[in-house]
N, C-alpha and C positions, 0 to 999 in steps of 0.2 A: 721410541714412542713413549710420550709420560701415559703415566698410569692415570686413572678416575681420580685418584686422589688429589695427585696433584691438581688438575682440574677442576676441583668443588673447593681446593685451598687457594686459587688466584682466582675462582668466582667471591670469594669472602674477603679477599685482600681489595680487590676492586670494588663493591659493594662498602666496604667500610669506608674505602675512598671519597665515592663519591657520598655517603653520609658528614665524613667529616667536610668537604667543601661547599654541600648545603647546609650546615647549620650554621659555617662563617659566612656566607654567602652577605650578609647583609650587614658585617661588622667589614670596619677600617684596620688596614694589618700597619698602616702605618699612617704617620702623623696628615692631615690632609690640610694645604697649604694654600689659601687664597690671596694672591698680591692684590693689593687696591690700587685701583686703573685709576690715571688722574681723568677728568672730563675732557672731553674732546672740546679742543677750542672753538670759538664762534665764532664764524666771520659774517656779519651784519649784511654784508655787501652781497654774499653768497646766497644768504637766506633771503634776500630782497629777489633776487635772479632766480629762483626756485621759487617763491610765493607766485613770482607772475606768472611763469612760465607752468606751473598747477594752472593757476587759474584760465589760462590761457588754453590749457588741455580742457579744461571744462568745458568752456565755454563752446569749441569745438565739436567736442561728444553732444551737449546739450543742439548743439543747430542740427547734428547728423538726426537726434534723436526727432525735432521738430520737423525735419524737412522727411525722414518715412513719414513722421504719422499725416503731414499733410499730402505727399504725393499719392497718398492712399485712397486720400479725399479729394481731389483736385476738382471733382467732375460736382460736388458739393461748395467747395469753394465760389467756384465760379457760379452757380446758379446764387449763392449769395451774395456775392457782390452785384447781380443781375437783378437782385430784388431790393437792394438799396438805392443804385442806378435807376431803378424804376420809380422808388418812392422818392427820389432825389426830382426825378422831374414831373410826375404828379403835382408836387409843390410848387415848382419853375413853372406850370401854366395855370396855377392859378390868375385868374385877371380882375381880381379881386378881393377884398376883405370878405364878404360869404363864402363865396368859391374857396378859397385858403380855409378858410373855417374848416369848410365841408370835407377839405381834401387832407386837411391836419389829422382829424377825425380817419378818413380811410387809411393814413399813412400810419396811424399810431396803432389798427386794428394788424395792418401789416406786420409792424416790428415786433407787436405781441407774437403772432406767430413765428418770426423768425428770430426773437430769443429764445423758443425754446426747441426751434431748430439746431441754434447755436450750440446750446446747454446738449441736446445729443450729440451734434457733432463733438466736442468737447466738453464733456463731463466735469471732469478733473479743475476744467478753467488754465492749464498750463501746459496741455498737450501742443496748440496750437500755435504757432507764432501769431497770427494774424489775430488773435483774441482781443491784443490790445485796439488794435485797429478798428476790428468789429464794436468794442466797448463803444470807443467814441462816434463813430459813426452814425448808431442806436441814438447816442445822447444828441447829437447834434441836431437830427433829424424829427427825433423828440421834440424839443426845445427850441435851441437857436436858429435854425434855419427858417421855423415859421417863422418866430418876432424879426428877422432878419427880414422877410419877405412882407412884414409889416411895413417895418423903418421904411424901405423901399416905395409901397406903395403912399406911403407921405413923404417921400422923398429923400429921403438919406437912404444913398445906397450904398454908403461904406458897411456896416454890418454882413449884409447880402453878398457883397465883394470877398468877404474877410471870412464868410460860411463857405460861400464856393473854396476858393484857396484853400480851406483848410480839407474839406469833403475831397476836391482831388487831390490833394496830398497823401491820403489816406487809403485812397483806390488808388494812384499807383504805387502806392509802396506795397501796396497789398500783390497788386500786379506782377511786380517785379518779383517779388518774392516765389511768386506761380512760377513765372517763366523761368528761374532761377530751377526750382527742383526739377520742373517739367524739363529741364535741357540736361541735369543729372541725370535724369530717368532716362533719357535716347544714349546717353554716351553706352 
């Protein structure tokens, strides 16, 4: 059995040890050698195939991200397109130049309120897919749909033609886009 001594003399042998491997701890014992990497080559072709194929994921991500925040909303959705549809034919029975006056007048107090239904609904202006849709809609309805319904009652009914077309182009793609999440949303 060693003695005390020896004991308190391989506590000091160790003790010094680990003195001297912290104090080199943060020096180099030998020379330290970095090779230079030549660049990895580029292939054009790769990088084209990769750039889409990103953006392609984005664009993805970005419809997942549009299609919760609208399924969220659906039941607002819909009451908005029901209040452009509404003010879409408020205009269509005017049967006349006063009448149209008076009903451009009630159409236009309407969409003041439902921009800033929109603006709660989407804040941001880019949560919503259908924002672009809603924009033009507002504007049409605004603007060209009456003088549309002007042309009309003097007799050119091309403009009136060319407002409808556009207005249902824009409620069903609005549409679509509903029934679209709304049939994610049962799967």
């Amino acid at each position: 059995m060693p003695k005390f001594g020896t004991w308190i003399f391989a506590a000091a042998l160790a003790c010094g040890a680990c003195k001297k491997s912290d104090s080199q701890a943060g020096k180099h014992t030998g020379p330290l050698v970095v090779a230079e990497q030549p660049p990895l080559p580029e292939d054009p072709e790769l990088a084209k195939r990769a750039t889409a194929q990103w953006k392609k994921h984005l664009q993805k991500e970005e419809e997942e991200r549009q299609s919760l925040f609208d399924r969220q909303r659906l039941g607002q959705h819909r009451a908005a397109i029901k209040q452009l549809t509404s003010a879409r034919k408020l205009l269509d029975e005017a049967k006349g130049a006063q009448e149209l006056a008076a009903a451009q007048t009630a159409v236009n107090a309407r969409l003041g309120e439902l921009r800033v239904a929109l603006e709660q609904l989407d804040p941001w202006g880019n949560s919503t897919r259908l924002r672009g849709d809603y924009d033009a809609l507002v504007t049409l309805l605004a603007t060209d749909y009456g003088a549309a319904r002007q042309a009309a009652f003097r007799g050119d009914g091309q403009p009136l033609t060319a407002a409808r077309t556009q207005f249902d182009a824009h409620v069903r793609a609005m549409q679509t886009w509903l029934e679209h999440i709304q049939h994610e949303e049962d799967e």
